[in-house]
N, C-alpha and C positions, 0 to 999 in steps of 0.2 A: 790148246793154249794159243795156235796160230790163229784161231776164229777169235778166241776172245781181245786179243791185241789188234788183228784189223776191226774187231765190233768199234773196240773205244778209236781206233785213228779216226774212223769215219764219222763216229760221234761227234771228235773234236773238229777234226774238218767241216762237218755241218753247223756246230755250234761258230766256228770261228767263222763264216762265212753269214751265218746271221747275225753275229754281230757289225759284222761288216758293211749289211744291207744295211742296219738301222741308221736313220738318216738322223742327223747332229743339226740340231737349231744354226742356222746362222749370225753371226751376230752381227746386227744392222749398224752404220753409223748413227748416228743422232748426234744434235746437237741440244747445249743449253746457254745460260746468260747470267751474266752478273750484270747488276745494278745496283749502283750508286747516287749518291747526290750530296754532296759538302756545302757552306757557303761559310766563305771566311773575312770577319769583321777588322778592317784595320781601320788607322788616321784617316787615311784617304779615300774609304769606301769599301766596299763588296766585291768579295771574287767566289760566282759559283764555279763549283766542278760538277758534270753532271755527264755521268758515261752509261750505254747499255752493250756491253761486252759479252756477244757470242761469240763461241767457241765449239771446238768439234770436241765430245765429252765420252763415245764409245768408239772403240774400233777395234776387228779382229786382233790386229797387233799393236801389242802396247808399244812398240820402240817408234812405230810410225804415229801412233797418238802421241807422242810425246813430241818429237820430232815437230808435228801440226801444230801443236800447240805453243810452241815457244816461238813459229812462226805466226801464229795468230795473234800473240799477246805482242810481239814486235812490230808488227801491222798497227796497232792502235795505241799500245802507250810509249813505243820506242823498245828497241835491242837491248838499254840498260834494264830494263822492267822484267824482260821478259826471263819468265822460268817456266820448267818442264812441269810446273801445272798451272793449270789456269787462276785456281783461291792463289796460289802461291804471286803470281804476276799482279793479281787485284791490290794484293796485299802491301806489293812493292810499291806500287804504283802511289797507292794512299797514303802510305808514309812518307814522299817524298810531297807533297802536296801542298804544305805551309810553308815550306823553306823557299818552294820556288814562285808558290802565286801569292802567300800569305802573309809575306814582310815586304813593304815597302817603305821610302823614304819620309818620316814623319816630318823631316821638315818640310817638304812641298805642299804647297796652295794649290797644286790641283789635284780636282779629287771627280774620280769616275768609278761607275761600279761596272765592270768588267765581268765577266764568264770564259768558261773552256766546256763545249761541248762534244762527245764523243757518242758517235751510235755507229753499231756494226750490226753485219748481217750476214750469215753463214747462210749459204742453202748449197744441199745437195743437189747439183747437176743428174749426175747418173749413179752407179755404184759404187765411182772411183774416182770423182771430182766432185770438188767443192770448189767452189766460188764465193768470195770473202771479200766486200766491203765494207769501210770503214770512213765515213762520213766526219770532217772536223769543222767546227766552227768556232772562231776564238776572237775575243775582243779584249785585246791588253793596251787598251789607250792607244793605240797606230792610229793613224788617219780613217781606215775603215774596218770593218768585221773580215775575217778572214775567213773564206767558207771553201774547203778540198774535200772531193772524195779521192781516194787511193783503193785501188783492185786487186786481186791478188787471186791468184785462181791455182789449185793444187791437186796433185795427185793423189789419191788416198792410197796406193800401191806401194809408194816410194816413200810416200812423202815429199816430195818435190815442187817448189813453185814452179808451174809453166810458164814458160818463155812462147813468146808468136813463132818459134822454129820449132816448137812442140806441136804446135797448133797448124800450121802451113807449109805448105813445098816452098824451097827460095824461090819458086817463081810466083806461088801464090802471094807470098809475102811481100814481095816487090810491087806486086800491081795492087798492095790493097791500099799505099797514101793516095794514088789518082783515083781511087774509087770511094774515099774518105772526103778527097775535095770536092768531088761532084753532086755527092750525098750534103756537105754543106751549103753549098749554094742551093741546092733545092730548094735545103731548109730555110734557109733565107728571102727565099726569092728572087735572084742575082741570076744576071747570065753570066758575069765573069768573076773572077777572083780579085781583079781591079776593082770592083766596083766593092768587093766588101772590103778590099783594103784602104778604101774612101771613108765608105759610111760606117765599119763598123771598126774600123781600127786594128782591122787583123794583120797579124803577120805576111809578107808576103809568101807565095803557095809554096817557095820551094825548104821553105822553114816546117811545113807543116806536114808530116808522116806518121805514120803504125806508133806506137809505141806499148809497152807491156805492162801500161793502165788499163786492162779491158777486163769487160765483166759476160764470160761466159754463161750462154743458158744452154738445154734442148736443142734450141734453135737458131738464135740469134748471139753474135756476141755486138759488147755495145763498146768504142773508145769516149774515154772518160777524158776533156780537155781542161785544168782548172784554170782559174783565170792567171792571166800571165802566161799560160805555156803556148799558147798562139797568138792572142790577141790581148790587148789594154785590158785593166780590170772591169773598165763599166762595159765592157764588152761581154761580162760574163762566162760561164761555166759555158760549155759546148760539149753534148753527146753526138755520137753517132753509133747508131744502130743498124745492122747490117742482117740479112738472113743469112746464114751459115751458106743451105742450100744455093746461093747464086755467085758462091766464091769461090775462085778459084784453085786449084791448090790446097783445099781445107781438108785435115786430118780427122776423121771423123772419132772421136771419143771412145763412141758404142764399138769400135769395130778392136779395140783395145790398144791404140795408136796412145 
């Protein structure tokens, strides 16, 4: 009876240890998109909507996919929009869409046909970052078109938006607006900061730092300037692109930082 009881332990022991071995699919993120396109006829004219809204659409854990996604969908239609799934945020999002662009004043003599443009872009960084921009372009009879990108780069672990203290030592972080102004002038061709605060109507330098509009890659992360946040509008949008590898201070992603 003692044989046959250690026969089956060791049975189960073996059995439970090759179940053990058998290795389980991992489940990849991915992303997908919703698309849109409205155009709504009043007195005064036309007003398209016209949105392409990625979204991160698998992930090992569902409380952190949800979590991403009511941050995604607040990234591009606004916080009142958003909800924990992405059809559910589209869906808000279009229902609101004639009350706020669709009725205008019938008595007014002027008439313009207007647009609201939205395109986002999800890409996976590594295994546990995503990086999410959200492109707007709007023309509601202002003076001019209004054209922003806004950044957003996330944890897939936590679900957490990163901050540039996620990203850099407080020393890296500090020395990276002097190396953002430097990278502009390049860009420009300028020897000094005076000299684009002349011709191109930029902010003076000490206006101009880090900020956590950045669009992480691999390799590179890029600051995202829209117009107005440094310089005049016909001064336009301002990037700057930096290698990771020549920054100081930089927390490397891969290394699970």
């Amino acid at each position: 009876m003692k044989n046959i009881n250690r026969i089956l332990f060791v049975a189960a022991t073996v059995a439970l240890a090759f179940a053990s071995c058998k290795s389980v699919p991992a489940v990849v993120p991915t992303v997908d998109a919703i698309d849109r396109e409205q155009n709504m006829a009043t007195t005064t004219g036309n007003f398209e909507v016209k949105y392409h809204f990625e979204y991160l659409s698998t992930l090992a854990d569902q409380a952190i996919l949800e979590k991403v996604q009511l941050a995604m969908a607040s990234d591009i239609f606004g916080a009142g929009f958003a909800k924990t799934d992405a059809g559910s945020s589209a869906a808000a999002f279009d229902e609101s869409l004639h009350a706020t662009y669709g009725v205008r004043d019938s008595s007014s003599t002027f008439r313009w046909d207007g647009y609201l443009h939205l395109t986002s872009k999800a890409t996976l960084v590594d295994d546990h970052t995503l990086s999410y921009t959200v492109d707007r372009a709007e023309d509601s009879g202002g003076a001019h078109v209004m054209e922003e990108t806004h950044a957003s780069n996330y944890d897939l672990r936590t679900g957490a938006k990163l901050t540039l203290d996620d990203v850099f030592t407080a020393e890296g972080k500090a020395a990276l607006a002097e190396t953002i102004r430097a990278a502009i002038l390049r860009q420009k061709g300028l020897a000094t900061w005076e000299e684009l605060v002349t011709r191109d109507c930029f902010n003076p330098a000490t206006n101009v730092a880090a900020t956590d509009n950045f669009i992480l890659s691999a390799t590179d992360i890029t600051f995202v300037y829209n117009p107005y946040d440094i310089a005049c509008y016909a001064a336009g949008a301002t990037r700057v692109t930096l290698p990771l590898a020549n920054l100081a201070g930089y927390k490397p992603r891969a290394q699970g930082n």
